[in-house]
C-alpha positions in Angstrom: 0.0 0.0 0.0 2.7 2.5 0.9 4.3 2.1 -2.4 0.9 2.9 -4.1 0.7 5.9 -2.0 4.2 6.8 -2.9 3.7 6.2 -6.9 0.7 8.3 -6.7 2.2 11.2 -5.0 4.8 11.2 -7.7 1.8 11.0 -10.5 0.2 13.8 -8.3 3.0 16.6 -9.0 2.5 15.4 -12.8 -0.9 15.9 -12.7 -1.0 19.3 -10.8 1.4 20.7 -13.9 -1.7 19.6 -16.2 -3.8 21.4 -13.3 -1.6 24.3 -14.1 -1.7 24.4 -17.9 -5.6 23.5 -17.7 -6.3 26.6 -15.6 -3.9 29.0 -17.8 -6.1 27.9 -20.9 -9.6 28.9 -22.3 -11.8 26.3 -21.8 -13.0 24.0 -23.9 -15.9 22.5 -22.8 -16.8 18.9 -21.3 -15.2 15.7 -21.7 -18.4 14.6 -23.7 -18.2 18.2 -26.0 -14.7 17.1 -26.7 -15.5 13.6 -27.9 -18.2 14.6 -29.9 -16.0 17.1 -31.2 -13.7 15.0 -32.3 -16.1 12.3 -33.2 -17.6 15.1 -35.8 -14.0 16.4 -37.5 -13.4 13.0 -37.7 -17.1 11.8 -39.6 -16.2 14.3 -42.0 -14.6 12.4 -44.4 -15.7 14.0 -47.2 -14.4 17.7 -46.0 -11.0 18.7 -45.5 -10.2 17.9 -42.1 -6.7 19.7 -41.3 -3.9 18.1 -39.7 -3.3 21.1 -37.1 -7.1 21.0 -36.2 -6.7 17.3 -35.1 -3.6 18.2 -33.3 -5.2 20.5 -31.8 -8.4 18.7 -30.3 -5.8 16.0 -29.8 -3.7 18.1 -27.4 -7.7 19.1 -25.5 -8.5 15.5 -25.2 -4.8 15.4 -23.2 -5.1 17.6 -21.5 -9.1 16.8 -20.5 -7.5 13.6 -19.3 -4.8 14.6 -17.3 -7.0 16.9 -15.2 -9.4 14.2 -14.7 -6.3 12.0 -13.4 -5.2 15.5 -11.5 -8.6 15.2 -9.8 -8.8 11.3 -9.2 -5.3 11.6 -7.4 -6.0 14.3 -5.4 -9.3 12.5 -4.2 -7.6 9.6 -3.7 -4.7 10.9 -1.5 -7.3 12.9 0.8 -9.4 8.8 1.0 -5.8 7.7 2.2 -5.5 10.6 4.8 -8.5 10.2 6.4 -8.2 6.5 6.7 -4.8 7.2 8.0 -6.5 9.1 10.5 -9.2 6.7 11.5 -6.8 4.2 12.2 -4.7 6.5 14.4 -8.0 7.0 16.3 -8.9 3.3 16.1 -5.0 2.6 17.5 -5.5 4.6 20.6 -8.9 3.7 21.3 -7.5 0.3 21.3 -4.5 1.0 23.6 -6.9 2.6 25.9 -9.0 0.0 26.5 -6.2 -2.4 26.6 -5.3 -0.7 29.3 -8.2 -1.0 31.2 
């Protein structure tokens, strides 16, 4: 478990740089506006589709992504906290009536 918790706090100061970049940018709508973005440049077969316009939605989707890990992470670590915490409290509650 610790070297989850370890892997993920490492993941965590990627994620918070996507965070960053995320934040710095205009938005660009949901998750589901960007697939259905890309899911209409890409149905258009018969129009001219241009490479930088996929790079482009490709570099959204990316970015969508890593905020939604950012997010998971963070949620994650604060689960791990508070269960940290609980068993702190569930180790001296033991000790104390251990002692009695």
């Amino acid at each position: 478990l610790v070297k989850i918790v370890d892997r993920y706090g490492k993941q965590h100061a990627d994620d918070r740089k996507a965070l960053d970049l995320q934040s710095e940018a205009p938005k660009y709508g949901s998750h589901h506006e960007l697939l259905e973005l890309v899911e209409s440049k890409l149905v258009e077969s018969n129009s001219d589709v241009s490479v930088d316009s996929l790079v482009q939605l490709e570099n959204h989707l990316e970015t969508a992504l890593s905020v939604t890990r950012a997010r998971k992470t963070e949620l994650l670590l604060k689960l791990v906290d508070s269960l940290k915490e609980k068993e702190k409290l569930l180790k001296e509650e033991n000790q104390g009536l251990a002692s009695q």
